[in-house]
KOLLO-620651 format. One record per residue (C-alpha): residue number from 1; residue in one letter; chain; z, x, y. Coordinates in steps of 0.5 Angstrom, whole numbers. Layout:
// residues N
[r NUM 'A' 'A' [Z X Y]]
...
// end
This chain:
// residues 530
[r 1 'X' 'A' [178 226 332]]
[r 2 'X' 'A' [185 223 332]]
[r 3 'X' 'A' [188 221 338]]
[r 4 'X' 'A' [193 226 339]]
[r 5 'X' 'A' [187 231 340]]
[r 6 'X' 'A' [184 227 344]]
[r 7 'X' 'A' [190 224 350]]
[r 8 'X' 'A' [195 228 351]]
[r 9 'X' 'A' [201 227 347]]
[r 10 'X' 'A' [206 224 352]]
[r 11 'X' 'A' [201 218 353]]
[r 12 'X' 'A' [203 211 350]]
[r 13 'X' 'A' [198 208 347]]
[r 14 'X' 'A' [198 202 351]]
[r 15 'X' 'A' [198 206 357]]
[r 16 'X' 'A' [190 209 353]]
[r 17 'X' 'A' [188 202 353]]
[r 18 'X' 'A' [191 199 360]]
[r 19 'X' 'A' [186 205 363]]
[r 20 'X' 'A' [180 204 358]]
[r 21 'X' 'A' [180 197 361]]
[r 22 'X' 'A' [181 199 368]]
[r 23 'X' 'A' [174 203 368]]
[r 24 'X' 'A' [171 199 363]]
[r 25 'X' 'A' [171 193 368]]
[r 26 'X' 'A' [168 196 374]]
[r 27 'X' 'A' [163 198 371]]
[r 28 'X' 'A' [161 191 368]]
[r 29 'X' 'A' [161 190 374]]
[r 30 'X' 'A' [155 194 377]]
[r 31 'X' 'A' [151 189 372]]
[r 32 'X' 'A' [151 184 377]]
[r 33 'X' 'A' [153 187 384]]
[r 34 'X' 'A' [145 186 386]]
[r 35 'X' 'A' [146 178 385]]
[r 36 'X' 'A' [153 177 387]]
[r 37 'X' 'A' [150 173 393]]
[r 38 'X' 'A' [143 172 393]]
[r 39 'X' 'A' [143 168 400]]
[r 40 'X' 'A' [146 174 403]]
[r 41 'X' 'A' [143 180 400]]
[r 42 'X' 'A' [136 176 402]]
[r 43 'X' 'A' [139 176 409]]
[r 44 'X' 'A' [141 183 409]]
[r 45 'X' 'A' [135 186 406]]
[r 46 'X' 'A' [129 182 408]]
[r 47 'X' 'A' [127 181 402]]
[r 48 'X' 'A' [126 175 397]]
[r 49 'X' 'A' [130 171 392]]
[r 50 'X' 'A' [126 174 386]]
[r 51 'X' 'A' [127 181 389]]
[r 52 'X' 'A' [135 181 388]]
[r 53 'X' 'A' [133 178 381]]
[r 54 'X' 'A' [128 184 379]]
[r 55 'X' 'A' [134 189 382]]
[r 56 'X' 'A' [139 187 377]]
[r 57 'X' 'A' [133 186 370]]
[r 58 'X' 'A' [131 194 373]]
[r 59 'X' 'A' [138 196 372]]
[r 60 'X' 'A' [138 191 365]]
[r 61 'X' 'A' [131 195 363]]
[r 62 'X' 'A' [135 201 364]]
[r 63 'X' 'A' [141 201 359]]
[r 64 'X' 'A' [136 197 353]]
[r 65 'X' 'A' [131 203 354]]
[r 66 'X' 'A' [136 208 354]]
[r 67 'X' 'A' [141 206 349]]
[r 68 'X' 'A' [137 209 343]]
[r 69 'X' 'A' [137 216 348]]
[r 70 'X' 'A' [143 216 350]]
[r 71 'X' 'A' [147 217 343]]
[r 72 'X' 'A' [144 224 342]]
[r 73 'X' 'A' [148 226 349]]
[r 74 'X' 'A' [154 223 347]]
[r 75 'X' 'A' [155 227 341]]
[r 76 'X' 'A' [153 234 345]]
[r 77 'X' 'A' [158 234 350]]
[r 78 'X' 'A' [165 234 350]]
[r 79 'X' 'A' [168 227 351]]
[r 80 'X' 'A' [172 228 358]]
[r 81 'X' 'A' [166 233 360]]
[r 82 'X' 'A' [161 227 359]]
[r 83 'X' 'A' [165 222 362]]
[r 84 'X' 'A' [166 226 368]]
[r 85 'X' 'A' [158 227 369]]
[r 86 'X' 'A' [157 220 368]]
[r 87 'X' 'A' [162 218 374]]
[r 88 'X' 'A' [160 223 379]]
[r 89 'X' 'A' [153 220 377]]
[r 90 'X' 'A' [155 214 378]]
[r 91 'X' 'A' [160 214 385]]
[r 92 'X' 'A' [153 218 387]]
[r 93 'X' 'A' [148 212 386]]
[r 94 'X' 'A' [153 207 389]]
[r 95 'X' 'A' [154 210 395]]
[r 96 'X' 'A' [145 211 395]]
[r 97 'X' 'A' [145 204 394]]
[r 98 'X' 'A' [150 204 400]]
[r 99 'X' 'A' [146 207 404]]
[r 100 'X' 'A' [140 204 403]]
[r 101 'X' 'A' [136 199 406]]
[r 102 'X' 'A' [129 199 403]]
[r 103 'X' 'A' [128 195 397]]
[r 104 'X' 'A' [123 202 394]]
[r 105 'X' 'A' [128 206 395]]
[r 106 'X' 'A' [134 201 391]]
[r 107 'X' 'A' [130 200 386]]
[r 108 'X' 'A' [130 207 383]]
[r 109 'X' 'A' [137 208 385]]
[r 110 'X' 'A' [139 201 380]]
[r 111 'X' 'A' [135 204 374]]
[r 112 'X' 'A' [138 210 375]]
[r 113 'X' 'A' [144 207 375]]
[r 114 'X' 'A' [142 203 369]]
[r 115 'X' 'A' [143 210 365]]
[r 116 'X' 'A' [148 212 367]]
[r 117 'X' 'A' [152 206 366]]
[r 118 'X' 'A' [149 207 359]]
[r 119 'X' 'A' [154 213 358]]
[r 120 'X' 'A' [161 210 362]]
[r 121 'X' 'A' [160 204 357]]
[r 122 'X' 'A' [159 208 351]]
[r 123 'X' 'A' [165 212 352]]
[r 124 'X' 'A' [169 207 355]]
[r 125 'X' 'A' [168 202 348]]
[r 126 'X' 'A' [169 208 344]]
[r 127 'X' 'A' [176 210 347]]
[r 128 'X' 'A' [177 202 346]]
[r 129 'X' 'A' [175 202 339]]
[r 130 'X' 'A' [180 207 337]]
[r 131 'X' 'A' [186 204 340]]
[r 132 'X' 'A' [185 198 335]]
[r 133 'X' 'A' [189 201 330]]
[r 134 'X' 'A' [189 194 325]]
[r 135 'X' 'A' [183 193 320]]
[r 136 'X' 'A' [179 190 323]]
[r 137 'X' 'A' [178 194 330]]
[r 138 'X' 'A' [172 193 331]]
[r 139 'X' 'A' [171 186 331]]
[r 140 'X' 'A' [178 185 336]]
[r 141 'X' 'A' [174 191 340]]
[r 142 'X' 'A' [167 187 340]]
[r 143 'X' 'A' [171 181 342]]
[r 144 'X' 'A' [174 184 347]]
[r 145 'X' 'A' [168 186 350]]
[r 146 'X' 'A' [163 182 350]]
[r 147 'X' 'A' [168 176 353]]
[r 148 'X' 'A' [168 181 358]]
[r 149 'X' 'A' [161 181 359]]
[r 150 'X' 'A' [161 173 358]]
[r 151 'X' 'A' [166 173 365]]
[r 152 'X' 'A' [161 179 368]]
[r 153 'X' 'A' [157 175 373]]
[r 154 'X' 'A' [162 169 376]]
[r 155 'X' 'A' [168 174 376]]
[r 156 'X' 'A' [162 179 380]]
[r 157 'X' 'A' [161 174 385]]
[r 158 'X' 'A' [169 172 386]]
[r 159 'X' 'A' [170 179 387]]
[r 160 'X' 'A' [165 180 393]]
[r 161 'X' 'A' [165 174 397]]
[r 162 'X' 'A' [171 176 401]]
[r 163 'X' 'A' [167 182 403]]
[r 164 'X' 'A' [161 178 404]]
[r 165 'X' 'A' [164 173 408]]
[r 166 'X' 'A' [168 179 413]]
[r 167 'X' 'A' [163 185 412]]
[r 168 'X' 'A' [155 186 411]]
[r 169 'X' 'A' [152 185 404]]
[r 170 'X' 'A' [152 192 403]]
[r 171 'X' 'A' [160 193 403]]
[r 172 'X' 'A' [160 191 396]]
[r 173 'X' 'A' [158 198 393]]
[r 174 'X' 'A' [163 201 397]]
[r 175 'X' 'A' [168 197 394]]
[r 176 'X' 'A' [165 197 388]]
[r 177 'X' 'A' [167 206 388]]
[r 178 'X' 'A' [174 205 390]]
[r 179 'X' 'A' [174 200 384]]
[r 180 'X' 'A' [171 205 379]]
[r 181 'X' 'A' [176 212 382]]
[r 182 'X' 'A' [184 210 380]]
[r 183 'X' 'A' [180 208 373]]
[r 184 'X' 'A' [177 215 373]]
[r 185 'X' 'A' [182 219 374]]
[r 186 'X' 'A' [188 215 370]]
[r 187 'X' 'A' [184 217 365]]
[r 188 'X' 'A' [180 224 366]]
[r 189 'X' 'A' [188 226 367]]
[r 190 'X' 'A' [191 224 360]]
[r 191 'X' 'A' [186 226 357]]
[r 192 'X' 'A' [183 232 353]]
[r 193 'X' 'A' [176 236 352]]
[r 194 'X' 'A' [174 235 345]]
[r 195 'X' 'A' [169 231 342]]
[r 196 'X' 'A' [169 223 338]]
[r 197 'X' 'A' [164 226 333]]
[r 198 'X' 'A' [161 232 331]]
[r 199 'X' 'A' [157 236 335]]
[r 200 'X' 'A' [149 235 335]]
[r 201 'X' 'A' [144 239 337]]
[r 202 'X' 'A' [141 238 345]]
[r 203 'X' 'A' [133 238 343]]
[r 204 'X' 'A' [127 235 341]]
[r 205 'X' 'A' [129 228 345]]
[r 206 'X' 'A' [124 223 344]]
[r 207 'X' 'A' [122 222 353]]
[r 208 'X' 'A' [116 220 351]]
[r 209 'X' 'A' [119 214 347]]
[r 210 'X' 'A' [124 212 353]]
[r 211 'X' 'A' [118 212 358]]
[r 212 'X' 'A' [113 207 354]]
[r 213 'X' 'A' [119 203 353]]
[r 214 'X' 'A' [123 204 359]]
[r 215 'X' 'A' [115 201 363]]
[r 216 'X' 'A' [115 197 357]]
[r 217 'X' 'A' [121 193 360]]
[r 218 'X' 'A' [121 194 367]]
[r 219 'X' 'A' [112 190 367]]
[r 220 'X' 'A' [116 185 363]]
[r 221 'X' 'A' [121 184 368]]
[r 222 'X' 'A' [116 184 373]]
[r 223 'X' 'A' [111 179 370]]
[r 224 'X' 'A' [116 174 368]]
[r 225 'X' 'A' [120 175 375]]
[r 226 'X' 'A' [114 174 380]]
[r 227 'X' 'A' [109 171 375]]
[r 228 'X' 'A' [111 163 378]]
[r 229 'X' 'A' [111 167 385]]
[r 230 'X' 'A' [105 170 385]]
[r 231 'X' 'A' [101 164 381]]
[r 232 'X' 'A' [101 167 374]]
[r 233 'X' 'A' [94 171 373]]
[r 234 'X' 'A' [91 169 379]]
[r 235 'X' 'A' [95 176 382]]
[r 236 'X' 'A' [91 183 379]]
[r 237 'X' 'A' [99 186 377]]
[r 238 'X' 'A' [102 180 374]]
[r 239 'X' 'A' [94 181 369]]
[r 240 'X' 'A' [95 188 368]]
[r 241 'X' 'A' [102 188 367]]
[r 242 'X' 'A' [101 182 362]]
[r 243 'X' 'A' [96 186 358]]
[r 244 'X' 'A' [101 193 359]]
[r 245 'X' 'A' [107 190 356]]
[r 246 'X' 'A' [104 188 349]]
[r 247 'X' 'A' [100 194 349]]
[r 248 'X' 'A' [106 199 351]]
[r 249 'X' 'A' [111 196 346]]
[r 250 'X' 'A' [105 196 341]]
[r 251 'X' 'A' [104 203 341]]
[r 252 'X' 'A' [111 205 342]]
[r 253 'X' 'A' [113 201 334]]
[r 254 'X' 'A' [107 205 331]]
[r 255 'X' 'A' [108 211 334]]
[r 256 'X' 'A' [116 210 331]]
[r 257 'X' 'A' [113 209 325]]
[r 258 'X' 'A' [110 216 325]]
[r 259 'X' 'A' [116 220 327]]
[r 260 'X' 'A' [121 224 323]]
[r 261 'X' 'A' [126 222 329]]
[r 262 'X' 'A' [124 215 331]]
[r 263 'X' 'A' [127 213 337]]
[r 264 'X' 'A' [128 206 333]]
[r 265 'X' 'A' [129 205 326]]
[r 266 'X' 'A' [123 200 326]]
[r 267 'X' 'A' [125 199 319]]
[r 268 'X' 'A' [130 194 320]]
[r 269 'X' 'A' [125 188 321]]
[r 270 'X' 'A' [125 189 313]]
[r 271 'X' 'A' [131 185 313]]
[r 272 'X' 'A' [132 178 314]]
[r 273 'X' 'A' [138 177 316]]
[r 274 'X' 'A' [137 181 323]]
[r 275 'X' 'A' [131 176 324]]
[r 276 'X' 'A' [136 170 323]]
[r 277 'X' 'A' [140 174 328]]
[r 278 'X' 'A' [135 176 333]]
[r 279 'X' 'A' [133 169 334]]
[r 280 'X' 'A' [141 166 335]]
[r 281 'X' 'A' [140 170 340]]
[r 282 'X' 'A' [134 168 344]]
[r 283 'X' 'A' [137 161 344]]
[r 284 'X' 'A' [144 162 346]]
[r 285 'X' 'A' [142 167 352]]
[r 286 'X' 'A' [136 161 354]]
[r 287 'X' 'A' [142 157 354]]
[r 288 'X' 'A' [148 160 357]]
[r 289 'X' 'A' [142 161 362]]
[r 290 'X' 'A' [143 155 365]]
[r 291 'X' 'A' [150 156 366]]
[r 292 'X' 'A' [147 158 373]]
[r 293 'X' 'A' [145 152 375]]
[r 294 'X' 'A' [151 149 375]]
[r 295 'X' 'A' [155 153 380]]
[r 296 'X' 'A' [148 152 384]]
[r 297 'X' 'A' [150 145 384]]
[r 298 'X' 'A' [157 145 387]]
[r 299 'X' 'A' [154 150 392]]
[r 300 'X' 'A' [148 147 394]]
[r 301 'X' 'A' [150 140 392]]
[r 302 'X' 'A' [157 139 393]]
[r 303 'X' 'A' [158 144 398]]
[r 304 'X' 'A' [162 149 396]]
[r 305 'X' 'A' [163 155 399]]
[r 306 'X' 'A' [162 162 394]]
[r 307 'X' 'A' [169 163 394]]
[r 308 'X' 'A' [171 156 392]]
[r 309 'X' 'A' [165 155 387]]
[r 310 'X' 'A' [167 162 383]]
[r 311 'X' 'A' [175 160 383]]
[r 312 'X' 'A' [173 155 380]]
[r 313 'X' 'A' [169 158 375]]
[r 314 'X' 'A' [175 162 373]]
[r 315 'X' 'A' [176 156 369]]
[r 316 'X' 'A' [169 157 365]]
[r 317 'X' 'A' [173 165 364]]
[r 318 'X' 'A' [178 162 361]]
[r 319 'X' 'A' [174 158 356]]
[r 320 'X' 'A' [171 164 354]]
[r 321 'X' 'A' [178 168 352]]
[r 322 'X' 'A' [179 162 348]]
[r 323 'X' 'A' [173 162 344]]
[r 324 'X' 'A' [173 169 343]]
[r 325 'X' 'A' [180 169 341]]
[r 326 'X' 'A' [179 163 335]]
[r 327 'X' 'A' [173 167 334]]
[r 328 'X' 'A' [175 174 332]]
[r 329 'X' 'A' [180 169 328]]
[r 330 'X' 'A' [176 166 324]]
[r 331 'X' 'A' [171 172 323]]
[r 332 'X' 'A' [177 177 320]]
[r 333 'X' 'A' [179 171 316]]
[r 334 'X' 'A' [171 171 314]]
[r 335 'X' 'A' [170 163 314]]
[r 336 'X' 'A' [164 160 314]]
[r 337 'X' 'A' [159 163 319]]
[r 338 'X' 'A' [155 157 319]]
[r 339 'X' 'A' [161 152 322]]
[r 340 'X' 'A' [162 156 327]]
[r 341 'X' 'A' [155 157 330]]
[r 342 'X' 'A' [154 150 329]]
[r 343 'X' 'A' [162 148 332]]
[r 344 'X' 'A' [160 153 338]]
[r 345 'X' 'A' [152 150 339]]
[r 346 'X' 'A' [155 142 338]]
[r 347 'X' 'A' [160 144 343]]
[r 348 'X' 'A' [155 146 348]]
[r 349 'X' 'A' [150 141 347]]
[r 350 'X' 'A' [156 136 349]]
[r 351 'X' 'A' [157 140 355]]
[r 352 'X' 'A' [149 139 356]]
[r 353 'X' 'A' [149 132 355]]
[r 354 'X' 'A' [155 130 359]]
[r 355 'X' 'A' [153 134 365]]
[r 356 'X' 'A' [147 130 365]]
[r 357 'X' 'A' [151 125 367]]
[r 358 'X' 'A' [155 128 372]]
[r 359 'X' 'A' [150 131 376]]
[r 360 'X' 'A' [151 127 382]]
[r 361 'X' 'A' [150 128 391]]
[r 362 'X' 'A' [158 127 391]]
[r 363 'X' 'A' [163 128 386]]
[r 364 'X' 'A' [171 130 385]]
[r 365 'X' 'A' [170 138 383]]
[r 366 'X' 'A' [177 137 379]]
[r 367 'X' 'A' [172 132 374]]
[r 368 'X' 'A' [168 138 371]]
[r 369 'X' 'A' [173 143 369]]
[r 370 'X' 'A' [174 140 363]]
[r 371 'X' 'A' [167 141 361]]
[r 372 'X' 'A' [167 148 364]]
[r 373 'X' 'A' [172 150 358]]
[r 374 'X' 'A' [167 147 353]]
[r 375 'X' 'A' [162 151 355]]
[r 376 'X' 'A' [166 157 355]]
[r 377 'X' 'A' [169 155 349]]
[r 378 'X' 'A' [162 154 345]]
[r 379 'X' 'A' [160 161 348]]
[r 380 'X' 'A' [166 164 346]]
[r 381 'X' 'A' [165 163 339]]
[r 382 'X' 'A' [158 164 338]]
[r 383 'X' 'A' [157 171 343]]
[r 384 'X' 'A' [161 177 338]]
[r 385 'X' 'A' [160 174 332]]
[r 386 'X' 'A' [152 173 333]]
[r 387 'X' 'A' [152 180 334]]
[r 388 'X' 'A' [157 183 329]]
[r 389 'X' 'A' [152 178 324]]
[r 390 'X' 'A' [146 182 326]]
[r 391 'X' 'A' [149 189 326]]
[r 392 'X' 'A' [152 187 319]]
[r 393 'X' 'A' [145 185 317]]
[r 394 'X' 'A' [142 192 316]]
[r 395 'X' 'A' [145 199 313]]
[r 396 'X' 'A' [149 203 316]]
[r 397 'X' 'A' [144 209 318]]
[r 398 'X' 'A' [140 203 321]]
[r 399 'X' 'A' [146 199 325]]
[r 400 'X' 'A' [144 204 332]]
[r 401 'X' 'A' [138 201 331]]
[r 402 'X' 'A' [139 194 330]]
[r 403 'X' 'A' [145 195 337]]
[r 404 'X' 'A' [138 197 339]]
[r 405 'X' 'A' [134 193 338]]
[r 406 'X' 'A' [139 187 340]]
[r 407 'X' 'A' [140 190 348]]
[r 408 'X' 'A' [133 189 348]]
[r 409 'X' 'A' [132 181 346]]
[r 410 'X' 'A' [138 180 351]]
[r 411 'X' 'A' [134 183 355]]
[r 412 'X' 'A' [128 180 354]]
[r 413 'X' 'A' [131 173 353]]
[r 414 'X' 'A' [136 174 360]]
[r 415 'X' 'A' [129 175 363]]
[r 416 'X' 'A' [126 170 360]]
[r 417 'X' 'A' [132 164 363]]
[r 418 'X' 'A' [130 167 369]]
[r 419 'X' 'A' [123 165 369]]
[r 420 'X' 'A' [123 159 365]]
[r 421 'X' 'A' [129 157 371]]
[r 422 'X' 'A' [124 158 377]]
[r 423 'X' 'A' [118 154 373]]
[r 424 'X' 'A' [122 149 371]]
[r 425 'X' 'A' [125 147 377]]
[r 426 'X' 'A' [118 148 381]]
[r 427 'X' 'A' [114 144 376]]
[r 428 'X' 'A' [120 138 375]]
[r 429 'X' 'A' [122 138 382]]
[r 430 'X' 'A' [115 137 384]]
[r 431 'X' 'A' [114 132 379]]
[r 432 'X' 'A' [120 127 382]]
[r 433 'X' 'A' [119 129 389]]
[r 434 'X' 'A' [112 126 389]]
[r 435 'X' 'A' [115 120 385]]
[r 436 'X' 'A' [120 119 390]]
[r 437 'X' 'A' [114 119 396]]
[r 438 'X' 'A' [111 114 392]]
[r 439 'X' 'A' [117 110 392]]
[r 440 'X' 'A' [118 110 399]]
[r 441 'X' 'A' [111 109 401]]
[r 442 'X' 'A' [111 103 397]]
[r 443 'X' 'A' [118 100 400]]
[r 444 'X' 'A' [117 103 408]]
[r 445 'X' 'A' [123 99 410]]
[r 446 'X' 'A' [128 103 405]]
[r 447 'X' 'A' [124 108 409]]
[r 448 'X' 'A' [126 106 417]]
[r 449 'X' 'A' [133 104 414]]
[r 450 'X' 'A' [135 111 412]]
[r 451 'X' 'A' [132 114 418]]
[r 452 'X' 'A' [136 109 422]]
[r 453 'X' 'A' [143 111 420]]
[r 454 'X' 'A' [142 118 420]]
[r 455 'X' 'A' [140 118 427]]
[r 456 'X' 'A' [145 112 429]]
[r 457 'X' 'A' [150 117 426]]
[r 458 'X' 'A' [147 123 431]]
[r 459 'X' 'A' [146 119 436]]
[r 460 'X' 'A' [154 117 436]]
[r 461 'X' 'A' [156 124 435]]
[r 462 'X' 'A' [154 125 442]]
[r 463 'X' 'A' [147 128 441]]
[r 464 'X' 'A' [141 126 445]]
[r 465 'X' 'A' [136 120 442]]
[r 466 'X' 'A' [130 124 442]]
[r 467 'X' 'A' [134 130 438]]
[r 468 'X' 'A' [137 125 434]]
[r 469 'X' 'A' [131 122 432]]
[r 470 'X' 'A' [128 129 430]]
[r 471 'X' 'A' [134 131 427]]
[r 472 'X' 'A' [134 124 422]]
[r 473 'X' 'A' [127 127 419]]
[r 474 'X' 'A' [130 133 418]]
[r 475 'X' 'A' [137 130 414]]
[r 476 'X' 'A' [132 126 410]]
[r 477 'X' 'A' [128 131 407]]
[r 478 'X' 'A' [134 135 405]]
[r 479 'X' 'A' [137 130 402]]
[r 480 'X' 'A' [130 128 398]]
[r 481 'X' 'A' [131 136 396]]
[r 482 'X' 'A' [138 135 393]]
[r 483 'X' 'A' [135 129 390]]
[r 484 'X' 'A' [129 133 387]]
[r 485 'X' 'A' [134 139 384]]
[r 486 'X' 'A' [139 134 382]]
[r 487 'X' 'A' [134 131 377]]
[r 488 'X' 'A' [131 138 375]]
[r 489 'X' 'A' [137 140 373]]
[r 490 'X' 'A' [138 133 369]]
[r 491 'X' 'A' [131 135 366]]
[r 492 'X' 'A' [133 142 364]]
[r 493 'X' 'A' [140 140 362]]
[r 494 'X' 'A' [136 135 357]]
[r 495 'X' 'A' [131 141 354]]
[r 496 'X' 'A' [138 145 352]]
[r 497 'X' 'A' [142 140 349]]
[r 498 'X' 'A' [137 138 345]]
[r 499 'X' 'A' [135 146 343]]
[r 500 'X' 'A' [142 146 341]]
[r 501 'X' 'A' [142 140 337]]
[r 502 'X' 'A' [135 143 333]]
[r 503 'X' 'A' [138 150 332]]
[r 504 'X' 'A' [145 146 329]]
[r 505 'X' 'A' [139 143 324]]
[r 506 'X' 'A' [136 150 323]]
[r 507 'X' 'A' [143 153 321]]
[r 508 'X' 'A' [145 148 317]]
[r 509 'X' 'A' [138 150 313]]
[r 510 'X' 'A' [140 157 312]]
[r 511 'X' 'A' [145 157 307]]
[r 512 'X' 'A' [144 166 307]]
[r 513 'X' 'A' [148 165 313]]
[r 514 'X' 'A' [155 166 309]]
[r 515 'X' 'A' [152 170 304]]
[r 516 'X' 'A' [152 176 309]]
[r 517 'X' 'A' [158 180 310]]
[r 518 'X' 'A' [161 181 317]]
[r 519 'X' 'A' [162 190 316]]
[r 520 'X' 'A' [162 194 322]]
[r 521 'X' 'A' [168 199 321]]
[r 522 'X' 'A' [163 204 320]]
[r 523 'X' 'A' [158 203 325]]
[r 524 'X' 'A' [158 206 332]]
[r 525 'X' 'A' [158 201 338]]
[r 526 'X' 'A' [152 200 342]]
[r 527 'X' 'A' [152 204 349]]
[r 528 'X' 'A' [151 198 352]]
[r 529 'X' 'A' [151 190 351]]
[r 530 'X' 'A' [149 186 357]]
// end
């Protein structure tokens, strides 16, 4: 359908694009809503840390379960007419959250989120897309898209700690709708009721499929979220839904398998290729994972407010729109895939292995922007062209199912940073605070020393002696925490430079790399990519 059908003939294409972006943006946004302060959604819901991260992987395992669905309702309904479901649905389920207290009550409100915000993301990369009008459309498009979705979380949290910080936790989701609102309605105003592709039949939609994907996802979720809270399979539901998980996703592929209309094209893991792909994958979001503990060290360890450590952040941003940028320019140029993986992975282990010596109780924050850049950079370049390599990997007729089959590793990958995150740092911070207590135990006079400091400086400041002693204890164990998550986060940061360093060894192995042809001109967009 071309262009001047679908706006109106007055509207300039800057104007498209400009609008497109502006509802693109919220709508990224909601991703991240749930954990755009965990300290304060904890305290205003009366819930647990890994409540608000099980909060977010419900909204995740929403979009990875619906994305196959969700390309049959977007060719039945009118583009605009879809569009304006998908909004309504959307300002109807945030303003739910708003109102809703009980975690059994968010839960269902954020999966069904997750769909909807499956739609709006489809339509708006679609629209995007077709303002592209170069050769290379999509590869811009992806770019743009997935550096956006790189930025998605630190700008979440930027965005909401003002509000925070004035109002209760639950004011982000108001916001977020009058965010979502003058996009909406730019856009629904320009445009006509026509459709992007040809229309298609509403029937014989695969639900079953969805549910036993969708249960799949959300057990997965569960396990790998609450499994290290619960003590693993001592808990019966993190047993059962570690036995769920491979049944369901077992059943699921055979009964692709055996279905005219899959829901999944399971034939893509013929090809090699994808296999390559999929694994570049795992590894960069296990990778970028980490990312995390770093603002935890500005906050926790540096004692930055969430207002300053996200502005800080912004310099990690700006690192993303760099490598991104240089990316595109070298995917449209077709340079070697192989140099720019192993540039993107070198530059992260850098970042890793200098980090490890600049995690300290007191530092110049202006000394790590540097490496925030660095960071964002090697992102940036292995983020699109990662996932253009496995959406070229396969035919075009499969290209849905491979975008599919992507948002589900993402996912899976984004849960497991999760739980491998929370066992880490229980398992080495348990480790160095028992070699602390020993050292302390073996030299008592650092011991007595320490503890007068501290209650020689209380007591100076005018607290009472008995305080001033109870209050030394209390400032000791804290800084033997800090000390504890400083080397946890000395150890991790190790484990990832040293994966970057063995995936740059096994790409260099893999000369097939540069044989494939980075091709998506005909290849619709996955609906989401978080």
């Amino acid at each position: 359908m071309a262009d001047k059908q679908l706006f109106k003939a007055w509207v300039p294409r800057w104007l498209i694009f400009l609008t497109t972006l502006l509802l693109l943006l919220p709508t990224l946004l909601l991703f991240a809503m749930s954990t755009a302060n965990v300290s304060a959604a904890v305290g205003y819901y009366g819930i647990e840390p890994a409540d608000v991260q099980f909060s977010l992987l419900v909204f995740y395992a929403a979009i990875a379960a619906f994305t196959p669905l969700e390309t049959r309702f977007f060719n039945r309904i009118a583009t605009k007419e879809y569009l304006l479901i998908c909004l309504s649905l959307q300002l109807v389920f945030a303003y739910g959250v708003y109102h809703s207290h009980h975690l059994g009550v968010i839960l269902p409100i954020r999966f069904l989120q997750g769909i909807v915000n499956c739609g709006t993301t489809s339509i708006c990369l679609n629209l995007l897309f077709r303002q592209l009008k170069s050769d290379h459309a999509r590869e811009i498009g992806y770019s743009i898209f997935y550096g956006l979705i790189l930025c998605v979380a630190p700008l979440t949290s930027l965005m909401a700690a003002p509000l925070i910080d004035q109002y209760d936790y639950k004011v982000i989701y108001k916001a977020i709708t009058f965010c979502i609102i003058p996009g909406a309605i730019m856009l629904l105003s320009i445009m006509h009721n026509v459709r992007l592709s040809r229309k298609t039949p509403l029937y014989q939609l695969d639900w079953v499929s969805f549910v036993l994907y969708a249960g799949a996802l959300v057990l997965l979720a569960y396990v790998l979220v609450y499994g290290q809270q619960l003590n693993w399979f001592d808990d019966p539901m993190v047993r059962y839904g570690a036995f769920l998980v491979p049944f369901l996703l077992l059943m699921n592929y055979w009964r692709q398998k055996s279905l005219k209309r899959p829901y999944v094209y399971v034939e893509i893991f013929r090809y090699k290729n994808i296999w390559i792909g999929l694994l570049l994958l795992v590894i960069l979001y296990l990778v970028r994972g980490s990312f995390n503990l770093t603002s935890q060290y500005f906050a926790q360890v540096l004692g930055m407010d969430p207002l300053h450590t996200y502005r800080f952040l912004l310099w990690n941003m700006l690192g993303v729109v760099i490598g991104c940028t240089i990316s595109t320019r070298l995917v449209i140029l077709k340079k070697s895939l192989q140099a720019l993986w192993c540039t993107g992975f070198a530059l992260l282990a850098i970042y890793h292995a200098v980090m490890v010596h600049f995690f300290s109780t007191e530092a110049n924050p202006s000394h790590y922007i540097l490496l925030l850049i660095l960071q964002g950079v090697g992102a940036g370049l292995l983020m699109g062209p990662v996932v253009l390599f496995i959406i070229s990997s396969v035919p075009t007729a499969l290209s849905k199912s491979a975008s599919a089959i992507g948002v589900f590793v993402r996912f899976s990958t984004f849960s497991l940073s999760l739980a491998s995150l929370n066992f880490y740092q229980l398992y080495f911070e348990k480790i160095h605070s028992n070699q602390l207590a020993e050292g302390l135990n073996q030299s008592n006079s650092l011991l007595t020393q320490r503890l007068s400091l501290y209650q020689q400086a209380l007591s100076a400041s005018g607290m009472p002696h008995d305080q001033a002693g109870r209050a030394a204890h209390a400032l000791l164990a804290k800084s033997m925490h800090k000390q504890d998550f400083l080397r946890f986060c000395m150890d991790y940061y190790q484990l990832m430079a040293i994966i970057c360093v063995i995936t740059i060894v096994l790409i260099l192995l893999m000369p097939i790399i540069n044989k494939t042809i980075i091709n998506v001109k005909n290849k619709q967009p996955a609906a989401a990519g978080f």
